[in-house]
Each structure stands twice: as C-alpha cells, then as structure tokens.
C-alpha positions as CSV (number, residue, x, y, z in Angstrom):
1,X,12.7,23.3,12.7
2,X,9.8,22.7,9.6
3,X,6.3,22.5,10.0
4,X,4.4,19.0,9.7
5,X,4.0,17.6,6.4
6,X,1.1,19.0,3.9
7,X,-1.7,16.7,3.3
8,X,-1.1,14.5,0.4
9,X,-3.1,11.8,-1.0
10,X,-2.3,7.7,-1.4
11,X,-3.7,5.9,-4.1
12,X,-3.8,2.4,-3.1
13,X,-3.7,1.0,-6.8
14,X,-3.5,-2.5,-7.5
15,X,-1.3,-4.3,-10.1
16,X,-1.8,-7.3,-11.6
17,X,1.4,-9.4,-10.7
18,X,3.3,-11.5,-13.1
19,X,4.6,-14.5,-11.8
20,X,5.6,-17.9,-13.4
21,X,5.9,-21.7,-12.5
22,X,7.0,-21.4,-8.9
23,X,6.7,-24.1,-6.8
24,X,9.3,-26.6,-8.3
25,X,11.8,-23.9,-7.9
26,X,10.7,-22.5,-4.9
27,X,10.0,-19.2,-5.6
28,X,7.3,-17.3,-3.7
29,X,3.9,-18.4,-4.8
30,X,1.0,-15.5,-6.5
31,X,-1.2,-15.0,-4.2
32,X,-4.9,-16.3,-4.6
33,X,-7.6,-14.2,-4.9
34,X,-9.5,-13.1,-2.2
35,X,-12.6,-15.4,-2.5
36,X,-10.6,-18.4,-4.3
37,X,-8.4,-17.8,-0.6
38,X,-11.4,-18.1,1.5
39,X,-13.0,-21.1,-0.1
40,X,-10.1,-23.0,0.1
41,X,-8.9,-22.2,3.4
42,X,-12.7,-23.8,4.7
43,X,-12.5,-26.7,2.1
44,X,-8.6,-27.6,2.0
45,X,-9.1,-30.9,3.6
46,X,-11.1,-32.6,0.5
47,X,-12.8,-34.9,3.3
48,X,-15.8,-36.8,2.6
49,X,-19.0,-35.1,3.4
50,X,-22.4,-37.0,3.2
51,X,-24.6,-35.7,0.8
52,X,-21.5,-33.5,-0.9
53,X,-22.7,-32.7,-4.7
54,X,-20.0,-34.2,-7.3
55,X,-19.4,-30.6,-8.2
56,X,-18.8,-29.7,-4.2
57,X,-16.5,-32.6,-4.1
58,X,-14.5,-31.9,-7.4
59,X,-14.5,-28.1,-5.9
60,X,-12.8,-29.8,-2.2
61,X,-10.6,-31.9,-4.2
62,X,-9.0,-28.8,-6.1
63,X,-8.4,-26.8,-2.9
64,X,-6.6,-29.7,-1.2
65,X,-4.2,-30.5,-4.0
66,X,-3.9,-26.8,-4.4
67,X,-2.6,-26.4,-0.8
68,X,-0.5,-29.9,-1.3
69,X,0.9,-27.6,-4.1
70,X,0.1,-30.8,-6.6
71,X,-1.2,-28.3,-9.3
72,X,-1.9,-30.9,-11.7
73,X,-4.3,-32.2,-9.8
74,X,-5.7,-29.1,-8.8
75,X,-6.2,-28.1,-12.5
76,X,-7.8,-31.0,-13.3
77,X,-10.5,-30.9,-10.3
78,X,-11.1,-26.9,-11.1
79,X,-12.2,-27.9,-14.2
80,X,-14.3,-30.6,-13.3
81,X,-16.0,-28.4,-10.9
82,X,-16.5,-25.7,-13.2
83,X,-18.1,-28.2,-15.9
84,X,-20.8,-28.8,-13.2
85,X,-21.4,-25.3,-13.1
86,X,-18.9,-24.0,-9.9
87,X,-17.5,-20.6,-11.4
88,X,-14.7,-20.8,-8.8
89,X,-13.3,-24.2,-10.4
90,X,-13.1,-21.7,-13.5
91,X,-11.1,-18.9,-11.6
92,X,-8.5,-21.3,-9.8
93,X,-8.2,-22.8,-13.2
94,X,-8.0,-19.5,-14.6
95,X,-5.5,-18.8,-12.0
96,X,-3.1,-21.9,-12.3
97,X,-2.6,-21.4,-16.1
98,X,-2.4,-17.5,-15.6
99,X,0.6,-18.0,-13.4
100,X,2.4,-20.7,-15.0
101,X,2.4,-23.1,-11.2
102,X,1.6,-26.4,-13.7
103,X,3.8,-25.8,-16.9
104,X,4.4,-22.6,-19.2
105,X,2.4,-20.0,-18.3
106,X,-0.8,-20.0,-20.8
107,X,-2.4,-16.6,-20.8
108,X,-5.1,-17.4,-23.4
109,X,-5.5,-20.4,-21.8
110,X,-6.4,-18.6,-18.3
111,X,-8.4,-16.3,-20.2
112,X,-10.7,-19.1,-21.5
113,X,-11.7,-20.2,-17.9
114,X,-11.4,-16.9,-16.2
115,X,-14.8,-16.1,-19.2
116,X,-16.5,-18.8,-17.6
117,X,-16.2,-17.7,-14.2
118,X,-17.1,-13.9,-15.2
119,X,-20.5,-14.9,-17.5
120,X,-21.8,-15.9,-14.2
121,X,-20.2,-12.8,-12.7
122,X,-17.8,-14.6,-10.3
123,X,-15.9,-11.3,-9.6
124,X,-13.1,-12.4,-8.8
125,X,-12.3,-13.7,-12.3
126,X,-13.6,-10.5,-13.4
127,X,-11.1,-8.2,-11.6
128,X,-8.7,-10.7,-13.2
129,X,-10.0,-10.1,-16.4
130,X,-10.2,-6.4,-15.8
131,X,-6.6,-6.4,-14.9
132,X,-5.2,-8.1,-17.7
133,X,-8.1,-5.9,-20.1
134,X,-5.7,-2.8,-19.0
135,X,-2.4,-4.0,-19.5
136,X,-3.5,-5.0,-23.1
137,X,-2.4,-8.8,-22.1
138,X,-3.9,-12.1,-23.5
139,X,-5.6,-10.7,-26.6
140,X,-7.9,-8.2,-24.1
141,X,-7.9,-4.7,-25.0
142,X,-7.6,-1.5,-22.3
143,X,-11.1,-0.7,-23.2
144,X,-12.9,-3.7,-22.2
145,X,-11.7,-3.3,-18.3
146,X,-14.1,-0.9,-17.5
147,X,-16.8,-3.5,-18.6
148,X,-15.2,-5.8,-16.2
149,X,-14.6,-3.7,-13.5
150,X,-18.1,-2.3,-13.8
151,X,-19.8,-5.8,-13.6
152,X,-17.9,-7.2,-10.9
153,X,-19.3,-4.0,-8.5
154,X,-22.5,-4.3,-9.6
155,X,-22.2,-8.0,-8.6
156,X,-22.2,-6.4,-5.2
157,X,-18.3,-7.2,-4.0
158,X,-16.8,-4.5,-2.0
159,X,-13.1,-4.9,-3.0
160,X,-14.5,-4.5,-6.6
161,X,-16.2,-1.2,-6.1
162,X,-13.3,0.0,-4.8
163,X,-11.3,-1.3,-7.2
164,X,-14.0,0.1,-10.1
165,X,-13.6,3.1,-8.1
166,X,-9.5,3.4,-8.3
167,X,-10.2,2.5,-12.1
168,X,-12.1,5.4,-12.6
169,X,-9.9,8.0,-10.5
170,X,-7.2,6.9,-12.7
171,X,-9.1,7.5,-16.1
172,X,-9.1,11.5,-15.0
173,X,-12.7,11.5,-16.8
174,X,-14.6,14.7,-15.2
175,X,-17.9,13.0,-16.0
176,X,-17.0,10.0,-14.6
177,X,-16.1,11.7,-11.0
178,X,-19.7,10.9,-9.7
179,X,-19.9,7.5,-10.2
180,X,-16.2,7.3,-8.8
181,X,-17.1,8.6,-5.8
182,X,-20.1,6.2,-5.5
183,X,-18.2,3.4,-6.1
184,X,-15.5,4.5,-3.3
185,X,-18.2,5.4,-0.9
186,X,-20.2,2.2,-1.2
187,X,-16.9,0.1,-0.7
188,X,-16.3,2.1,2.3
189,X,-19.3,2.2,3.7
190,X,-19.3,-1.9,3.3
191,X,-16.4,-1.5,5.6
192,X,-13.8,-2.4,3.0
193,X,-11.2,-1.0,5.6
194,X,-8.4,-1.2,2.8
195,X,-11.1,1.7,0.3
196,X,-11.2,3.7,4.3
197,X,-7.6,5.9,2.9
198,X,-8.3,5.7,-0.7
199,X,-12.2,7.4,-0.1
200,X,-10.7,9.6,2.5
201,X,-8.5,11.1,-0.4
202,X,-11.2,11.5,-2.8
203,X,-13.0,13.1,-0.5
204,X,-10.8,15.7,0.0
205,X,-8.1,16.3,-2.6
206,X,-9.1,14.5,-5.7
207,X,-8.6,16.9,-8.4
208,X,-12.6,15.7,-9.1
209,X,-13.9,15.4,-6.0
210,X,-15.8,17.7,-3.2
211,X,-13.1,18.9,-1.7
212,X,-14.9,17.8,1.9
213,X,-12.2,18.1,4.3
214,X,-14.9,16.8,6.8
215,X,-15.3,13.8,5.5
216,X,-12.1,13.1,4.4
217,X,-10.6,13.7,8.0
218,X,-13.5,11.6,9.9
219,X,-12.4,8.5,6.7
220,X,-8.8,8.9,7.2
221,X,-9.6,8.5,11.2
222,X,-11.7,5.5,10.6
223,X,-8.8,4.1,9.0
224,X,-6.3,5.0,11.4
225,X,-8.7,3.0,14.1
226,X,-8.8,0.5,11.6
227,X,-4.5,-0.6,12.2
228,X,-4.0,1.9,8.8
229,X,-0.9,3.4,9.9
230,X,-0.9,6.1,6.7
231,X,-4.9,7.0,7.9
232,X,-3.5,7.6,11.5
233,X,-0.9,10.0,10.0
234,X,-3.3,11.5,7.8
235,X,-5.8,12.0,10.1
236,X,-3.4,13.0,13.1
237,X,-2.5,15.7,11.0
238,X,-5.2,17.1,9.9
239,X,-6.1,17.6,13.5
240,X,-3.0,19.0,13.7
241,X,-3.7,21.9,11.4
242,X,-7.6,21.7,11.5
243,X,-7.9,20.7,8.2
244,X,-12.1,20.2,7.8
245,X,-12.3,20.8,11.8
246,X,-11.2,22.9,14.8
247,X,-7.8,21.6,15.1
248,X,-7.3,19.2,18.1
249,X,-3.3,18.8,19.1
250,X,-4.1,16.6,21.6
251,X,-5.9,13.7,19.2
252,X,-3.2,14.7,16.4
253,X,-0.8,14.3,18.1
254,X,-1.7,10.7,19.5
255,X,-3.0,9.8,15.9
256,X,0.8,10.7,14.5
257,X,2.6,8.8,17.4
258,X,0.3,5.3,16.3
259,X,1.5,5.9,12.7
260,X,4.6,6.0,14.0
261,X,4.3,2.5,16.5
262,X,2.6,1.1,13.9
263,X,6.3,1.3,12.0
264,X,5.0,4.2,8.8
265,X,8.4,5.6,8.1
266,X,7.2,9.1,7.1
267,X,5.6,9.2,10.4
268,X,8.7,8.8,12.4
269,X,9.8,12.1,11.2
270,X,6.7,14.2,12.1
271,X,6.2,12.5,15.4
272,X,10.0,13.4,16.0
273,X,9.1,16.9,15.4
274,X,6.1,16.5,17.9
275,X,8.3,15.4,20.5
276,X,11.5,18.2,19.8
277,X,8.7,20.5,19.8
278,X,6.0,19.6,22.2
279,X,2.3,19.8,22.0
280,X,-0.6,19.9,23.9
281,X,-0.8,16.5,26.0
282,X,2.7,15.7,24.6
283,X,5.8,17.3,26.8
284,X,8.4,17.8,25.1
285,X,10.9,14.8,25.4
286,X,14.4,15.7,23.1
287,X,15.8,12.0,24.0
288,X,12.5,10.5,22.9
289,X,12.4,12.8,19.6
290,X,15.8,12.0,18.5
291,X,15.3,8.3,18.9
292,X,12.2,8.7,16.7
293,X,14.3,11.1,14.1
294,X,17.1,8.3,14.5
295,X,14.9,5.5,13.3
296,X,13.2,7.0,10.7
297,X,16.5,8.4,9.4
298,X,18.0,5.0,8.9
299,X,15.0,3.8,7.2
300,X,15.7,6.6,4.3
301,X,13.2,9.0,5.7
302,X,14.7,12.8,4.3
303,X,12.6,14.4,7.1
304,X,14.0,12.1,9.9
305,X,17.5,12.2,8.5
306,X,17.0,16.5,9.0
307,X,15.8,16.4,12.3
308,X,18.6,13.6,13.4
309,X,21.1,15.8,12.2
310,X,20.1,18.7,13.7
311,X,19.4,17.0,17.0
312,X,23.1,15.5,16.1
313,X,24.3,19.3,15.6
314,X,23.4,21.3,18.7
315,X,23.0,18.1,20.8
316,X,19.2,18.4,21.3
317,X,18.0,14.7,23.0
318,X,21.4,13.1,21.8
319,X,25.6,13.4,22.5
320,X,26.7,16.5,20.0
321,X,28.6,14.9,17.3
322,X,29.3,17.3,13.9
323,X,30.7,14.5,12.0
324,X,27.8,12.3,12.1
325,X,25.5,15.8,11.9
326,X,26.9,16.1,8.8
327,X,26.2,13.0,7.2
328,X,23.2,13.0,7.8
329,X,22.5,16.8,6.8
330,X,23.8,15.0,3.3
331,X,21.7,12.2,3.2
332,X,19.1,14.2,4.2
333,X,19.5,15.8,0.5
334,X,20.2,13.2,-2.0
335,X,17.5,12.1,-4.1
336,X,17.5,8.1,-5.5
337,X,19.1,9.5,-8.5
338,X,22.1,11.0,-6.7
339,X,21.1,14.9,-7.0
340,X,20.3,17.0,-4.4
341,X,17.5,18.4,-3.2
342,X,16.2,21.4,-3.5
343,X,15.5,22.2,0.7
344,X,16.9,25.3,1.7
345,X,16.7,24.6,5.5
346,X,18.9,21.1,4.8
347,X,21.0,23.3,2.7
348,X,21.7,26.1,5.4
349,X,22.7,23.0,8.0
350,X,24.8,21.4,5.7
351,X,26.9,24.8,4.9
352,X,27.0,25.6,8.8
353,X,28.3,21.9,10.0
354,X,30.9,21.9,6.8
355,X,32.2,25.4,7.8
356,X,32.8,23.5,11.1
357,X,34.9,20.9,9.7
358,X,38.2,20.7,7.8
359,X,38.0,20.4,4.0
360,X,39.2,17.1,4.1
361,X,37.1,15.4,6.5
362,X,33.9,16.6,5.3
363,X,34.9,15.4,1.6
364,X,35.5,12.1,3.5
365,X,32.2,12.4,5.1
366,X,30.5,12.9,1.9
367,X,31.6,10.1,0.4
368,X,30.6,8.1,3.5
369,X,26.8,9.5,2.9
370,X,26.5,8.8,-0.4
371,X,27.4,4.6,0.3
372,X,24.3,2.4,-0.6
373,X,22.6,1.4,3.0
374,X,23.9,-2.0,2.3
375,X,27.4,-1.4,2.0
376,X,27.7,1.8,4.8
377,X,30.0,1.0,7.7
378,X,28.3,-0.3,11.4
C-alpha cells in the first residue's frame, strides 16, 4: 500500500467563456457577472418605486426583461441606464452583445459599453475587459490586461484582487511575486472564500513565494471549513505529514474524510487508504475502505482504482475476485491517451493477478478495461 498523496497546488484560473445567441435555441445561458447577478436578482421585478430616478428605473427595467429573457429589451434599457450615468447598464449591455443572446455576437460592439463601465471603474466590466485584453479578442491586446486587472483591485473588489493576483502568478515575473502575494492576501483576508485555496498555494509552493508551510496549512484549513472540498484534502494532509506543523492524524484524517463526503474524487482514494490502514481516531474498517476505493475508482480516480483492486485481489473489505482485480489493476494504469503508466507498484499487481489467470482471459479482460466508461458492461 502507497503513502498519501504529496502536496500539490490548484490554480483556480478563470477563463473567459465563449458563448453565442442562446436562449432561442435553448442552450445554457453565460452566466452574469457577479455584481450584474446581484443587482438583478434585488431589482428583477421592474416595479414602480416612488421617487425611483429615470436612470434607477431604466436600470429595473433591464434586469426584469433580462430575467423574462426579452434581451431586446434588456439592451435597450442598459443603455438607457448607462446614458444617465449607471455603469452597470454599460456592463449588461456589454454583456448581451459579448455573448450574442440578442443577435450575432458583436465583440467590438461589447467592447464599446464594457469602456464606459470601466472609465468609472465598474469592475466588473473591467475583469471583462481584462479577459478579453489576454486572449487578444476584440481589437484588445495581452498587454493592456494587466492595466485592467490592476484597476479593478484597486477599485477595492475582492474577486478582482484575486483575480489580479492569479494574473500575476501566471506571468512567472519574479519582481512581480510581491505584489502577487498582496493581491492574494488581501482577497483572502476580505474572505473571498473562493482566493482561501489559491493563497494557501502561494503561500506555500509557488515557485515565487515564501515557502510558509504555516500559513499555507492554516489557508487551506480555512478553506476546508469553508465547504472547499480540495482545502479539506489539502489541509488534512498536511496534518497528515506535518507539513508547516506537528503533524495531527487525528484532524487529518477527519479533514481527508470531509473532502471525501463532500464528493472530491482524489480524496476518495486517500481516505480509502486511511481507512485500509487505520489512523489515530480512525479504526481501521476494510469494508468501509473498499467502498471508498470503489467509488472513487469508478469515478476515474488511478489511486482508487489501485486500492479497489488490491482490496479486490487478497479480499481486504470486499469478496476476492481476480477477474475484476485485474481490471482494475489496468485501469488503474492507462493514461487519457491510452499509454500506461509509469507506477511500479500498479505494475507489480498487474503481473501477479495475470500470472493468476489464463492467457486468454486476461487478454479478454484487457480489452474489457480499456472500454470508454460509457460503453463498459453493468
């Protein structure tokens, strides 16, 4: 059996999604951005209000056709709204062209409005803008997304200093590592739960950061008590092996089994190992362990499709069965591309459970394993 996983970092990086004119044909709709989301979800009924400003009222008008999904409408009373000086009429206007919901898609149209919303440093039009800057879309060049980026943290949003933050991770800049790492810390510390993983990293295994195992264990905690499954696994880990502490099994070990309720695939496997092996405040359970290898297995995790078939070979917290060991010793070993691994303890079980079998039926049985999930037999 194989030690728990190494600590390894997740970037949370955000695209910029492409969608076109969805709602005739039913196709799923791009989502709104965060503050567009809010304001509409509180002024979506468009109802009268006494002493409502024209541009309020333009403003309520545009979130109720938007949810009525009449984006004509909605396009027209963005603009009004933003003519009287509302920057988020000019982002949802932005927004309806960027994505095509009422005609052709007009980039340089979007781009147009999405300006007016960022010269009064709406920021969500400037993440926008700072999105589109790096793919090199609508006329924008890479360069100009740090500009964006850097004006719509300043503008005091959390999600955009963490976003600014990611940005400037991903530009590998030594000299920009400081201000990185100020940008991460001040969206966590805002209590920007989704920058809680992404700081955590930084912190601790960023090529360019302190190397603060500390603080990276108490972020990636914070976001496991936050309902971030990958924090809890993170963190459960690194108490695990007392990585920037004195280890703690007992805390790990209940950290690693959240991540695995909480349905993180990866953390099915580890937790599995938990349970085959036992730790302190967690008896060993073989039943319990291969039910956890069993459903992370059929998920596609390689760890949990190892431990299943072992548990499958010697008949650890499951009925022996060598067939079904053996399929899952293979997919245990096959990489998206059809190769296999290079895992010397998969490779050793796979040679023991073939010896075990007839030529013939493990060459059926390897075909059986290599089947796509959709089309493998119930």
């Amino acid at each position: 059996m194989r030690g728990l996983l190494p600590i390894a970092g997740l970037i949370l990086a955000a695209g910029l999604a492409s969608a076109a004119a969805a709602s005739a044909r039913g196709d799923e709709l791009p989502a709104l951005p965060p503050g567009l989301s809010d304001l509409i979800e509180r002024d979506r009924s468009a109802d009268p209000v006494e002493g409502r400003s024209l541009t309020n009222d333009a403003m309520a008008r545009a979130s109720s056709a938007y949810v009525n999904s009449d984006y004509d409408m909605a396009l027209l009373h963005a603009e009004r709204a933003s003519a009287g000086g509302e920057p988020r009429g000019a982002t949802l206007a932005g927004h309806i062209l960027l994505h095509g919901l009422s005609g052709e898609p007009d980039e340089e149209g979007a781009v147009r409005w999405l300006r007016r919303a960022a010269d009064l440093n709406e920021p969500d039009a400037l993440i926008i803008l700072a999105r589109l800057a790096e793919a090199g879309r609508a006329g924008l060049a890479p360069w100009q997304a740090r500009e964006y980026f850097s004006r719509a943290a300043e503008a005091g949003d959390g999600r955009a200093a963490h976003e600014y933050g990611l940005y400037l991770m991903a530009r590998t800049d030594p000299g920009a590592a400081a201000t990185a790492m100020d940008w991460l810390r001040l969206a966590a510390e805002s209590g920007r739960e989704e920058s809680y993983v992404d700081y955590a990293y930084a912190l601790g295994e960023w090529a360019h950061g302190p190397y603060d195992l500390t603080a990276a264990r108490r972020w990636y905690e914070r976001a496991g008590e936050a309902g971030i499954p990958y924090g809890a696994l993170m963190a459960g880990t690194m108490h695990l092996e007392g990585e920037g502490a004195d280890p703690d099994p007992e805390r790990g070990a209940q950290l690693v089994r959240v991540a695995a309720e909480s349905g993180l695939i990866p953390a099915m496997g580890q937790y599995a190992l938990l349970l085959f092996q036992g730790a302190p405040g967690l008896p060993a359970d073989p039943a319990n362990a291969a039910h956890w290898a069993r459903e992370g297995a059929q998920r596609g995790d390689p760890e949990s499709q190892f431990l299943y078939a072992y548990a499958l070979a010697v008949g650890d917290g499951t009925d022996r069965d060598l067939e079904e060991a053996y399929v899952w010793a293979v997919r245990a070993g096959l990489t998206r591309d059809g190769e296999m691994a290079d895992d010397p303890d998969r490779a050793r079980l796979e040679a023991a459970l073939s010896n075990a079998l007839d030529a013939d039926t493990a060459q059926r049985l390897r075909v059986r394993a290599a089947l796509p999930p959709e089309t493998r037999p119930r």
